[in-house]
GUMIMI-533727 format. One record per residue: z, y, x of N, C-alpha, C in turn; residue number from 0; residue in three letters; chain. Coordinates in Angstrom, 1 decimal, always signed. Layout:
BEGIN
<r><n_up>Z</n_up><n_north>Y</n_north><n_east>X</n_east><ca_up>Z</ca_up><ca_north>Y</ca_north><ca_east>X</ca_east><c_up>Z</c_up><c_north>Y</c_north><c_east>X</c_east><pos>NUM</pos><code>ALA</code><unit>A</unit></r>
...
***
This chain:
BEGIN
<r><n_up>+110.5</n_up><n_north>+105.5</n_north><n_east>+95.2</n_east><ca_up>+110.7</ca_up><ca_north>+104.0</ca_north><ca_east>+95.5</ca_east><c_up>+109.5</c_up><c_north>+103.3</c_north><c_east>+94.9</c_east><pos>0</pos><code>UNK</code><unit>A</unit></r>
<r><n_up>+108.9</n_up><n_north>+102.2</n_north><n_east>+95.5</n_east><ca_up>+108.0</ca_up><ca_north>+101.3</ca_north><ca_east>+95.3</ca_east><c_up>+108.1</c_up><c_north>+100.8</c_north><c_east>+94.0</c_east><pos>1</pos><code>UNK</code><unit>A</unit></r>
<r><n_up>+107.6</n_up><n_north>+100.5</n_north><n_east>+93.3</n_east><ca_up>+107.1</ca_up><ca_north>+99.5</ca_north><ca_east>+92.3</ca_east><c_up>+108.4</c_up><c_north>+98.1</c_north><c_east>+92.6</c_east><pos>2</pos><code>UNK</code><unit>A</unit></r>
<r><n_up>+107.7</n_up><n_north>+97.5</n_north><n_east>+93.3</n_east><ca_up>+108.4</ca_up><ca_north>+96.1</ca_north><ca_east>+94.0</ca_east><c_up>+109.7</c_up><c_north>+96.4</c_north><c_east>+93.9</c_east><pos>3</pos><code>UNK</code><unit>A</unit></r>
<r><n_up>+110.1</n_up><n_north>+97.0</n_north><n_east>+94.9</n_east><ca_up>+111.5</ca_up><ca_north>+97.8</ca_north><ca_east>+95.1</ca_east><c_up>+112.3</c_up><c_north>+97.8</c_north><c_east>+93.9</c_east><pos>4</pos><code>UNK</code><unit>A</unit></r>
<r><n_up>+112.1</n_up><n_north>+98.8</n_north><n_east>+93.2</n_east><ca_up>+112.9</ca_up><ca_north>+98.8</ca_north><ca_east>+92.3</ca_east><c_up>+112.9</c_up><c_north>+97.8</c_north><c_east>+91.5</c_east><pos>5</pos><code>UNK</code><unit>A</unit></r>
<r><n_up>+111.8</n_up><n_north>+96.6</n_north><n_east>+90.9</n_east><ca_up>+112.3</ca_up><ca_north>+95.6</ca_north><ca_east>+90.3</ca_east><c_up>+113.0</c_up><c_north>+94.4</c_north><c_east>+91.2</c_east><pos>6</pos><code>UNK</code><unit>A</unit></r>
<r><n_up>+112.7</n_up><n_north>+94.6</n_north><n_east>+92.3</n_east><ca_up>+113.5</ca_up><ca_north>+93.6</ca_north><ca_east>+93.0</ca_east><c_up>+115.2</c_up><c_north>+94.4</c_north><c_east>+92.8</c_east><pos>7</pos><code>UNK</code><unit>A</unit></r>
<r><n_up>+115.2</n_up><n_north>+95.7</n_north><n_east>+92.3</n_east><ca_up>+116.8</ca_up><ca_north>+96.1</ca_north><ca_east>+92.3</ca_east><c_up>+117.5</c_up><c_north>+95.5</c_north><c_east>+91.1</c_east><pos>8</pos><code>UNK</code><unit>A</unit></r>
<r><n_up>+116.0</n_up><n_north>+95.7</n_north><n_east>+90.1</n_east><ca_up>+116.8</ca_up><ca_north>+95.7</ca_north><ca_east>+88.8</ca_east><c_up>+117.3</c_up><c_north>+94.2</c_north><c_east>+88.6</c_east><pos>9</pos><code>UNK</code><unit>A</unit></r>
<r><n_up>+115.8</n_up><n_north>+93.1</n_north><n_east>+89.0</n_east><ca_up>+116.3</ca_up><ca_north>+91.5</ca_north><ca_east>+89.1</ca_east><c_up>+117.9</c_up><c_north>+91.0</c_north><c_east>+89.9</c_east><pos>10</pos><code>UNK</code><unit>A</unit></r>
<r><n_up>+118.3</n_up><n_north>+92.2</n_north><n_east>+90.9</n_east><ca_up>+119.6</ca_up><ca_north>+91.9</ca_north><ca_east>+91.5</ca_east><c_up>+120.7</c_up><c_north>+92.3</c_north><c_east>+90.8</c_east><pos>11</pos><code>UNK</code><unit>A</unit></r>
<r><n_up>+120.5</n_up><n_north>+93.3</n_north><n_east>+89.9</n_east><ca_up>+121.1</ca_up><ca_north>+93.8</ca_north><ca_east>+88.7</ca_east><c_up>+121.4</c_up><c_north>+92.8</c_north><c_east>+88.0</c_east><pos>12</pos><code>UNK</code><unit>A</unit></r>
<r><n_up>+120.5</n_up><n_north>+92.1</n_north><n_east>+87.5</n_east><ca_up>+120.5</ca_up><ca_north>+91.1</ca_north><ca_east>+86.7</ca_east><c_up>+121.2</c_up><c_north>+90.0</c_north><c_east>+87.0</c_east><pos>13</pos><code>UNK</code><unit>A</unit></r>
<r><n_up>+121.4</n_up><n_north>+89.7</n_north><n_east>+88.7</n_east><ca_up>+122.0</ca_up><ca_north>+88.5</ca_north><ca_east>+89.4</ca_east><c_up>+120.9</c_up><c_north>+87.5</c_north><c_east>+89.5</c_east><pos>14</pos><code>UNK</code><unit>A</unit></r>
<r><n_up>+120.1</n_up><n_north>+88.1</n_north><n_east>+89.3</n_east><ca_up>+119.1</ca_up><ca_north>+86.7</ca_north><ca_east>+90.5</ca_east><c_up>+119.0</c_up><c_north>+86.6</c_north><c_east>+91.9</c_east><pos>15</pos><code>UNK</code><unit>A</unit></r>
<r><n_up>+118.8</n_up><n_north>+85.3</n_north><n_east>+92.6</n_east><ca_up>+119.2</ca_up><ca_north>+85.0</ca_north><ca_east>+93.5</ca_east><c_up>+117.8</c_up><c_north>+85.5</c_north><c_east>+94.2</c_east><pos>16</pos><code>UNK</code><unit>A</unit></r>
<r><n_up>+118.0</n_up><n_north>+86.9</n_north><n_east>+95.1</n_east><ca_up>+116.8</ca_up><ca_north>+87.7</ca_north><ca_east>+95.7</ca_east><c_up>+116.2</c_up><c_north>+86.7</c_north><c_east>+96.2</c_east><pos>17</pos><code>UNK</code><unit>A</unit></r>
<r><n_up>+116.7</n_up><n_north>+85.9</n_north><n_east>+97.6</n_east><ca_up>+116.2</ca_up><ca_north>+85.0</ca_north><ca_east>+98.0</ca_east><c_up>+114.9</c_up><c_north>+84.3</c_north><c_east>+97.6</c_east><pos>18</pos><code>UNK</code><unit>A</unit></r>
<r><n_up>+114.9</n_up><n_north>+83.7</n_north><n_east>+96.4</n_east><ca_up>+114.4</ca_up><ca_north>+82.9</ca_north><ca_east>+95.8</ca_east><c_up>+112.7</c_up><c_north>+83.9</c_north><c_east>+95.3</c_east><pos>19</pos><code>UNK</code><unit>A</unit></r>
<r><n_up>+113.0</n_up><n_north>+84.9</n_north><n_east>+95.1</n_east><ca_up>+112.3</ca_up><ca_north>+85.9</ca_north><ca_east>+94.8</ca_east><c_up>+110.8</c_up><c_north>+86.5</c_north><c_east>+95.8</c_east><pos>20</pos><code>UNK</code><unit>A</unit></r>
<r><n_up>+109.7</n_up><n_north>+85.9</n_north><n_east>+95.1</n_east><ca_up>+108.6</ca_up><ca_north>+87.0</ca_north><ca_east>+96.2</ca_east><c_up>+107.3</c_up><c_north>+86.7</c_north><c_east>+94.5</c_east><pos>21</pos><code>UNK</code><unit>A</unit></r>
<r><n_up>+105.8</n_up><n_north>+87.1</n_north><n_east>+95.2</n_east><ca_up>+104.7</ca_up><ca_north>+87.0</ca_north><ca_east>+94.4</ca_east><c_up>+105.0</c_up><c_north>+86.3</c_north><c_east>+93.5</c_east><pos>22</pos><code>UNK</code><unit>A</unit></r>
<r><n_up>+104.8</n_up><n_north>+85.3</n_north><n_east>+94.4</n_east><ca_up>+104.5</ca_up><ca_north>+83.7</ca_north><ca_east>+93.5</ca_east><c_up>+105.5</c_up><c_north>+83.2</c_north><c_east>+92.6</c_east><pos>23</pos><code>UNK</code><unit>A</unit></r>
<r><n_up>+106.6</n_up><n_north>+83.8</n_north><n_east>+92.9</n_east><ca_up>+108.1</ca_up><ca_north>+83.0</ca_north><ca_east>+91.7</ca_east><c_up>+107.4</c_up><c_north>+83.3</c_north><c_east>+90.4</c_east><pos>24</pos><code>UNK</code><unit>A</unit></r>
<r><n_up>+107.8</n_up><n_north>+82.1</n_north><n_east>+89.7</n_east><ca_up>+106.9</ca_up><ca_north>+82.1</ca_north><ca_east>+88.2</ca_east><c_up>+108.7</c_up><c_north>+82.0</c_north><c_east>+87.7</c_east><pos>25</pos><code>UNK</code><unit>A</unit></r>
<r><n_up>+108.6</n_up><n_north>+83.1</n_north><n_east>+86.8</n_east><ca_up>+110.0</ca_up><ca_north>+83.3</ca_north><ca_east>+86.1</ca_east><c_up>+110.4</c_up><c_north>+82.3</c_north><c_east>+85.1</c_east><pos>26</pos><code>UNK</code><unit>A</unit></r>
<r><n_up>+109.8</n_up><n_north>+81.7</n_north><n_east>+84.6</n_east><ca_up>+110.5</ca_up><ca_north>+80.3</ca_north><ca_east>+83.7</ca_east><c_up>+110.2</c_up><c_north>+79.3</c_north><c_east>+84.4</c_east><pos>27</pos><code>UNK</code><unit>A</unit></r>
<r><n_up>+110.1</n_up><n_north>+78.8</n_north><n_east>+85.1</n_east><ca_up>+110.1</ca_up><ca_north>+77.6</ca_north><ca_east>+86.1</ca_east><c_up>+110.8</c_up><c_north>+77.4</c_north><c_east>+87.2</c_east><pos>28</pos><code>UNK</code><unit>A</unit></r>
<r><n_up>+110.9</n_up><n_north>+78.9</n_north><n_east>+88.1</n_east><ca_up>+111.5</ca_up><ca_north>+79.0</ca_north><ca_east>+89.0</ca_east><c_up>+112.7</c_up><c_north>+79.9</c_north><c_east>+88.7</c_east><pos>29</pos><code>UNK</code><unit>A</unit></r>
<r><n_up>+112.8</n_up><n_north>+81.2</n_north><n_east>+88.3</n_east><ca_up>+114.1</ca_up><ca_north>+81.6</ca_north><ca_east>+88.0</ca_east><c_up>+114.8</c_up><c_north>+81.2</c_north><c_east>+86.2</c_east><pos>30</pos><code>UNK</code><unit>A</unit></r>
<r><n_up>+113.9</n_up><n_north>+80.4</n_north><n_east>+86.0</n_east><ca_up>+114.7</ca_up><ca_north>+79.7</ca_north><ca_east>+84.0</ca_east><c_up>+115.1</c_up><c_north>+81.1</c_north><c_east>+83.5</c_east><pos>31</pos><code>UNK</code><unit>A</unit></r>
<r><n_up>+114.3</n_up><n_north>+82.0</n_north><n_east>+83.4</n_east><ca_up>+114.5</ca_up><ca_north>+83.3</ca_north><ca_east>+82.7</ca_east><c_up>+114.4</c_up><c_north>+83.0</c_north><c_east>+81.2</c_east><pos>32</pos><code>UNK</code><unit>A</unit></r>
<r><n_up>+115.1</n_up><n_north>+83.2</n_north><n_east>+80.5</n_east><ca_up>+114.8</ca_up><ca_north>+82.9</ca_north><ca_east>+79.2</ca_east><c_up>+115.0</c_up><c_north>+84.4</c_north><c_east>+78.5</c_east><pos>33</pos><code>UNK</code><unit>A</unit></r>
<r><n_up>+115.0</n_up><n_north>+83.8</n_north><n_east>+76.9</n_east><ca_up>+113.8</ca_up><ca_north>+85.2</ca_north><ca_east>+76.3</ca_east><c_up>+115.7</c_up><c_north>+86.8</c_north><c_east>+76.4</c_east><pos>34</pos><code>UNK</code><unit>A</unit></r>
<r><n_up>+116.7</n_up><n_north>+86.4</n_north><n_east>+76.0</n_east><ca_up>+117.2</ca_up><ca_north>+87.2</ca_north><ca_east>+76.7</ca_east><c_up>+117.7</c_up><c_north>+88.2</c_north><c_east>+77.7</c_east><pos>35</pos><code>UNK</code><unit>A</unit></r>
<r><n_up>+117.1</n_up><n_north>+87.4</n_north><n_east>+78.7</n_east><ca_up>+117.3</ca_up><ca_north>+87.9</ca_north><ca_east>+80.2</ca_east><c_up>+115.9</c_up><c_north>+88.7</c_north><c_east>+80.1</c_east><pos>36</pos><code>UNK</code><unit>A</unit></r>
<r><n_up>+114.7</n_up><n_north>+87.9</n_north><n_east>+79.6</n_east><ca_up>+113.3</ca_up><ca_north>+88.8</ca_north><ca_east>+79.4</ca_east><c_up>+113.9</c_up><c_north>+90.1</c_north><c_east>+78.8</c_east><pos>37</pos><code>UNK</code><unit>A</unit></r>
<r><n_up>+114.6</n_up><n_north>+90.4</n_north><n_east>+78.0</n_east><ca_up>+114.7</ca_up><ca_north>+91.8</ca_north><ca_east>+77.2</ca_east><c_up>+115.5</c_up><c_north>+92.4</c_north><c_east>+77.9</c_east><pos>38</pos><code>UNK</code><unit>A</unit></r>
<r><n_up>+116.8</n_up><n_north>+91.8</n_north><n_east>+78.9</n_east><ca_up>+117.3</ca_up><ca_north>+92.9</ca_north><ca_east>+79.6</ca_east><c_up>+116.4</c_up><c_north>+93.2</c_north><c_east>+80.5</c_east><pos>39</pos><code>UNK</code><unit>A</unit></r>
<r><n_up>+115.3</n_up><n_north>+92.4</n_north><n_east>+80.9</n_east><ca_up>+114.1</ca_up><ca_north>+93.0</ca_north><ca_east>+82.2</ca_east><c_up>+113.7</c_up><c_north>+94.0</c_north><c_east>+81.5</c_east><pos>40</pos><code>UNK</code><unit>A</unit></r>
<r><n_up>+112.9</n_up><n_north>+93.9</n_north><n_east>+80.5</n_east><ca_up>+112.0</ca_up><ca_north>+94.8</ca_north><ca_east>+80.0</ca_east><c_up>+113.2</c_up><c_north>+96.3</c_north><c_east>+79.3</c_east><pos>41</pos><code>UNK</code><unit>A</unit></r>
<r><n_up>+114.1</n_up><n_north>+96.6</n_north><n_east>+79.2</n_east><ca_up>+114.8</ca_up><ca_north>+97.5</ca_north><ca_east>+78.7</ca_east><c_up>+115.2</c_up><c_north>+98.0</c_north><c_east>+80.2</c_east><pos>42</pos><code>UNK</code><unit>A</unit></r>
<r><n_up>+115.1</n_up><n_north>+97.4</n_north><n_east>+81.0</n_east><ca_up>+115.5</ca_up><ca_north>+97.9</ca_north><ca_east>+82.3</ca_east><c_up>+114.1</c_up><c_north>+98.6</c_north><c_east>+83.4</c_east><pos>43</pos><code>UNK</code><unit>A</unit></r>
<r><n_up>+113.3</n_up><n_north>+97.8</n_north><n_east>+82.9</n_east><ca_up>+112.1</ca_up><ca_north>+98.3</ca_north><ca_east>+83.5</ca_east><c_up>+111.7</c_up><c_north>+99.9</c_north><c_east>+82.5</c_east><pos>44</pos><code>UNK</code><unit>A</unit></r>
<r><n_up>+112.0</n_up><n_north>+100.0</n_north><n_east>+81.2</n_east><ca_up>+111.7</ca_up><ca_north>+101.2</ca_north><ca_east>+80.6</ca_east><c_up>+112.4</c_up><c_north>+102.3</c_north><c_east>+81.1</c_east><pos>45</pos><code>UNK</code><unit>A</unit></r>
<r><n_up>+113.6</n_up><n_north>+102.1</n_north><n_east>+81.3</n_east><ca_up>+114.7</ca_up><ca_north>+102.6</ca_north><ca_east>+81.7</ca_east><c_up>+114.2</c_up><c_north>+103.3</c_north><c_east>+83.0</c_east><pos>46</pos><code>UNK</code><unit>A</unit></r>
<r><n_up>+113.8</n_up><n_north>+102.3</n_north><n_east>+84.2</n_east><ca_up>+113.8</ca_up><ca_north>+102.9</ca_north><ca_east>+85.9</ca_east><c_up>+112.1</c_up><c_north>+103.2</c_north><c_east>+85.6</c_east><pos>47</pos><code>UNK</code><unit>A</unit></r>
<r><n_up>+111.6</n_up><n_north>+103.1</n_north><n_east>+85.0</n_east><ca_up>+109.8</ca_up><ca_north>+103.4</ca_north><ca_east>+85.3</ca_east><c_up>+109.5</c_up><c_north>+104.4</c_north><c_east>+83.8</c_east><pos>48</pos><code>UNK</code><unit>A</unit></r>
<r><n_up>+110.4</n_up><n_north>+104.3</n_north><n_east>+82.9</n_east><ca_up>+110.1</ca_up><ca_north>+105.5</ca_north><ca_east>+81.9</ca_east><c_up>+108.9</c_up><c_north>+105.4</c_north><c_east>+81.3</c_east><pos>49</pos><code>UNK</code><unit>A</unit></r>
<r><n_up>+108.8</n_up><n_north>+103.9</n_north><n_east>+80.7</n_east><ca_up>+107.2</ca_up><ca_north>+103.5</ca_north><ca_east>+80.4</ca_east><c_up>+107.6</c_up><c_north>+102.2</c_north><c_east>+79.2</c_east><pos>50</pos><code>UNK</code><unit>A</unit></r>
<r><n_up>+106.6</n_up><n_north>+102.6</n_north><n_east>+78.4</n_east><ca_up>+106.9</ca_up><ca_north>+101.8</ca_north><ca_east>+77.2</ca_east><c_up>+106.6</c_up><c_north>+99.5</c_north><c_east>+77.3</c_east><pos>51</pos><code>UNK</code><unit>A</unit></r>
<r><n_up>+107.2</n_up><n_north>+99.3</n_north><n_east>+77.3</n_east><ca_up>+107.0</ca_up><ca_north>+97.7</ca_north><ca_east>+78.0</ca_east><c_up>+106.7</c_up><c_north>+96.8</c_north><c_east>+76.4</c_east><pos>52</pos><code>UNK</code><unit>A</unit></r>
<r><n_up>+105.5</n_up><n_north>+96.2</n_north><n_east>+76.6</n_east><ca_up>+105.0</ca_up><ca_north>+95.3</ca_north><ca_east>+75.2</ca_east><c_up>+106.4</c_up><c_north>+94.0</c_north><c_east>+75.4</c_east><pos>53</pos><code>UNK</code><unit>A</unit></r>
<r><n_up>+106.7</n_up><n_north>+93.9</n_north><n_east>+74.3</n_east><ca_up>+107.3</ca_up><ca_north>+92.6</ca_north><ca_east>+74.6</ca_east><c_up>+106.4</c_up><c_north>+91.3</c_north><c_east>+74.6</c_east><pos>54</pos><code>UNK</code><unit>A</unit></r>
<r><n_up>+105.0</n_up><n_north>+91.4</n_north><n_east>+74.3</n_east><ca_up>+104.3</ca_up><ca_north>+90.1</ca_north><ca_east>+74.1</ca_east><c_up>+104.0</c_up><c_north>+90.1</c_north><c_east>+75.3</c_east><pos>55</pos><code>UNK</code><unit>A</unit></r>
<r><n_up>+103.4</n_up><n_north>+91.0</n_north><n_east>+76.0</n_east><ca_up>+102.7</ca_up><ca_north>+91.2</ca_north><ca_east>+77.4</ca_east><c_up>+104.0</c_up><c_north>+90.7</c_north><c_east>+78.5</c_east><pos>56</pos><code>UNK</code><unit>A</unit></r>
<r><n_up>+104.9</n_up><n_north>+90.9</n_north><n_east>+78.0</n_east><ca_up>+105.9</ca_up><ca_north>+90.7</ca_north><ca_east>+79.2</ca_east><c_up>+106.4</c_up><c_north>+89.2</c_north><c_east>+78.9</c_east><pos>57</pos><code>UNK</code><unit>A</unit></r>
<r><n_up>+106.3</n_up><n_north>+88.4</n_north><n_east>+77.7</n_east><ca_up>+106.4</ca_up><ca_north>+87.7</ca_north><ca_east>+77.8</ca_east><c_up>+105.1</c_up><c_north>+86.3</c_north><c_east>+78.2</c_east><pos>58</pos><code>UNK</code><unit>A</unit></r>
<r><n_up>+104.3</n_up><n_north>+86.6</n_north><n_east>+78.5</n_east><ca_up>+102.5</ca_up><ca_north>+86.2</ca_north><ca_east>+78.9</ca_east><c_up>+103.0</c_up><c_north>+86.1</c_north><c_east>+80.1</c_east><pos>59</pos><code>UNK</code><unit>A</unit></r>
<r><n_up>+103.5</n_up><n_north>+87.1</n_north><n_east>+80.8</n_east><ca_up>+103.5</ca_up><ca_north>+87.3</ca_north><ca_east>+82.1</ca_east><c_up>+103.8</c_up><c_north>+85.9</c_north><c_east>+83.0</c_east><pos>60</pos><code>UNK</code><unit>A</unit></r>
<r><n_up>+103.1</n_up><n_north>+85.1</n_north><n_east>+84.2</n_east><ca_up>+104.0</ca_up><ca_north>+84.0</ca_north><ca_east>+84.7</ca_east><c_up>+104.5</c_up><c_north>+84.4</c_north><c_east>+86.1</c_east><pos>61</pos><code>UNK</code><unit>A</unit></r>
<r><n_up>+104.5</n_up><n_north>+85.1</n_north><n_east>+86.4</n_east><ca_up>+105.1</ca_up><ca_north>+85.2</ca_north><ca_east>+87.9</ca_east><c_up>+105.8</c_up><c_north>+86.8</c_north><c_east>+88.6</c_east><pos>62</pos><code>UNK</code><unit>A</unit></r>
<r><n_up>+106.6</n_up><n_north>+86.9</n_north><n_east>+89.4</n_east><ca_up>+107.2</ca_up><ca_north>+87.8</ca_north><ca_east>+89.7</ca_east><c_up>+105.8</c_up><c_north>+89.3</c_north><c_east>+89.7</c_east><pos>63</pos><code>UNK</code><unit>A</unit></r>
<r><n_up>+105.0</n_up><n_north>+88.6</n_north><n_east>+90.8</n_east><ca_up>+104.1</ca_up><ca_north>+89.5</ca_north><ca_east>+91.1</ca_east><c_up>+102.8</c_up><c_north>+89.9</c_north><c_east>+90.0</c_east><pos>64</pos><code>UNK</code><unit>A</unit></r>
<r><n_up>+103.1</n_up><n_north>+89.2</n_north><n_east>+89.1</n_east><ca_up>+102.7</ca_up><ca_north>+89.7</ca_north><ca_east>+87.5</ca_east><c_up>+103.6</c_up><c_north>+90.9</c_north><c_east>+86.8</c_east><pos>65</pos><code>UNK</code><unit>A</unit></r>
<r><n_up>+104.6</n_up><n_north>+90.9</n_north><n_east>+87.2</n_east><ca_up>+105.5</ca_up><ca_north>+92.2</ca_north><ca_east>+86.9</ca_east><c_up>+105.0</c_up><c_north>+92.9</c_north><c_east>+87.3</c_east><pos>66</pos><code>UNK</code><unit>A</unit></r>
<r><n_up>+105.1</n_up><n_north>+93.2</n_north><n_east>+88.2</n_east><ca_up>+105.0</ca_up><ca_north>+94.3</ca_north><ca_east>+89.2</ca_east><c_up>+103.6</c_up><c_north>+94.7</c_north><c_east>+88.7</c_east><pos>67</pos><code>UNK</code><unit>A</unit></r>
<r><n_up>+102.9</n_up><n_north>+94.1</n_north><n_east>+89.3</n_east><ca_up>+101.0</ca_up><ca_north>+94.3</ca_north><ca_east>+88.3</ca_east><c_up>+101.3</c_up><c_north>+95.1</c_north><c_east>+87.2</c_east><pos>68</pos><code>UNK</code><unit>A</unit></r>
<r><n_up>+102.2</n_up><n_north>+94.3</n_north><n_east>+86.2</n_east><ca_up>+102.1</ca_up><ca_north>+95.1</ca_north><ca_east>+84.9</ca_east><c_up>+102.5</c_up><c_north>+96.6</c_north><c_east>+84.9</c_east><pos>69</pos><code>UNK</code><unit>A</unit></r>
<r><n_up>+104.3</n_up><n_north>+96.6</n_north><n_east>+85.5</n_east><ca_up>+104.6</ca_up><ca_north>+97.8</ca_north><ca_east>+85.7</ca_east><c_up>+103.9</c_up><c_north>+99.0</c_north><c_east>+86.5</c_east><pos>70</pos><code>UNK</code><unit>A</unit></r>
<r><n_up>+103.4</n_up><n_north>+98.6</n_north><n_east>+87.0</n_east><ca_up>+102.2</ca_up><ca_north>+99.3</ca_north><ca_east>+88.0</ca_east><c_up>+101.1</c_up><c_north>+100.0</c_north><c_east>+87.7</c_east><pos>71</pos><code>UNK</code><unit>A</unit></r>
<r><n_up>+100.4</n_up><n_north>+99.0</n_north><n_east>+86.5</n_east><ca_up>+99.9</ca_up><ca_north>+99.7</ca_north><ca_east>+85.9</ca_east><c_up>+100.2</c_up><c_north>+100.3</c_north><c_east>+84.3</c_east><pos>72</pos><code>UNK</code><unit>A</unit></r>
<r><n_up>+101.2</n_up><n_north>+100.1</n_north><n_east>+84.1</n_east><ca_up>+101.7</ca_up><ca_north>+101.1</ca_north><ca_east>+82.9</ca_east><c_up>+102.1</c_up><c_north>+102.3</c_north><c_east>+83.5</c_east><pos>73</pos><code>UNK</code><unit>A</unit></r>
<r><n_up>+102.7</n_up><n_north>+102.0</n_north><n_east>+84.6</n_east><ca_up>+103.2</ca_up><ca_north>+103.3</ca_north><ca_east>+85.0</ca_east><c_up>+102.0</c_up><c_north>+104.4</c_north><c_east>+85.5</c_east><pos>74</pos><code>UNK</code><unit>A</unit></r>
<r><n_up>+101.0</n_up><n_north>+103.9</n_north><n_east>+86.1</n_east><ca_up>+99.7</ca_up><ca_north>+104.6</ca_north><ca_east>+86.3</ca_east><c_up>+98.8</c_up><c_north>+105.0</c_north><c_east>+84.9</c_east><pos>75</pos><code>UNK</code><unit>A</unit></r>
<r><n_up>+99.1</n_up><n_north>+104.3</n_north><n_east>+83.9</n_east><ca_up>+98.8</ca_up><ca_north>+104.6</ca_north><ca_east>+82.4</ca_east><c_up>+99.5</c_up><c_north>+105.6</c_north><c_east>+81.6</c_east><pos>76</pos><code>UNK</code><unit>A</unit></r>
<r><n_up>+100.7</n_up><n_north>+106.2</n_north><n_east>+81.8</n_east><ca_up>+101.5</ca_up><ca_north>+106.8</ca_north><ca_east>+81.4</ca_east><c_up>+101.4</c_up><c_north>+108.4</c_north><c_east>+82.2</c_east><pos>77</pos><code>UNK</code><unit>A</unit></r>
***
């Protein structure tokens, strides 16, 4: 499965509203992720991608399609 793919599964996991969801969604402005929901992302991204996640880096991050970048290349780093 894709990169994209599976975080768009795990954010549905989470109950964010897919819809709302593409590159550009900037996670604290448009989905109001705050720093809890950041740690179920990142414990869940370790989880489906089997890759160590910075918590500072993932909190830097502004937008959906900044994820995906990250996990993408950790996962090509690993």
């Amino acid at each position: 499965m894709e990169v994209r793919d599976t975080l768009i599964s795990i954010f549905a996991k989470l109950e964010f509203d897919l819809d709302q969801i593409d590159d550009g969604t900037r996670l604290k402005e448009d989905l109001e992720i705050d720093s809890t929901e950041l740690a179920e992302i990142a414990v869940a991204i370790e989880s489906a991608f089997l890759v160590q996640v910075d918590d500072s880096e993932l909190r830097g991050l502004a937008t959906f399609g900044d994820v995906v970048a990250y996990v993408a290349t950790a996962r090509n780093a690993s």
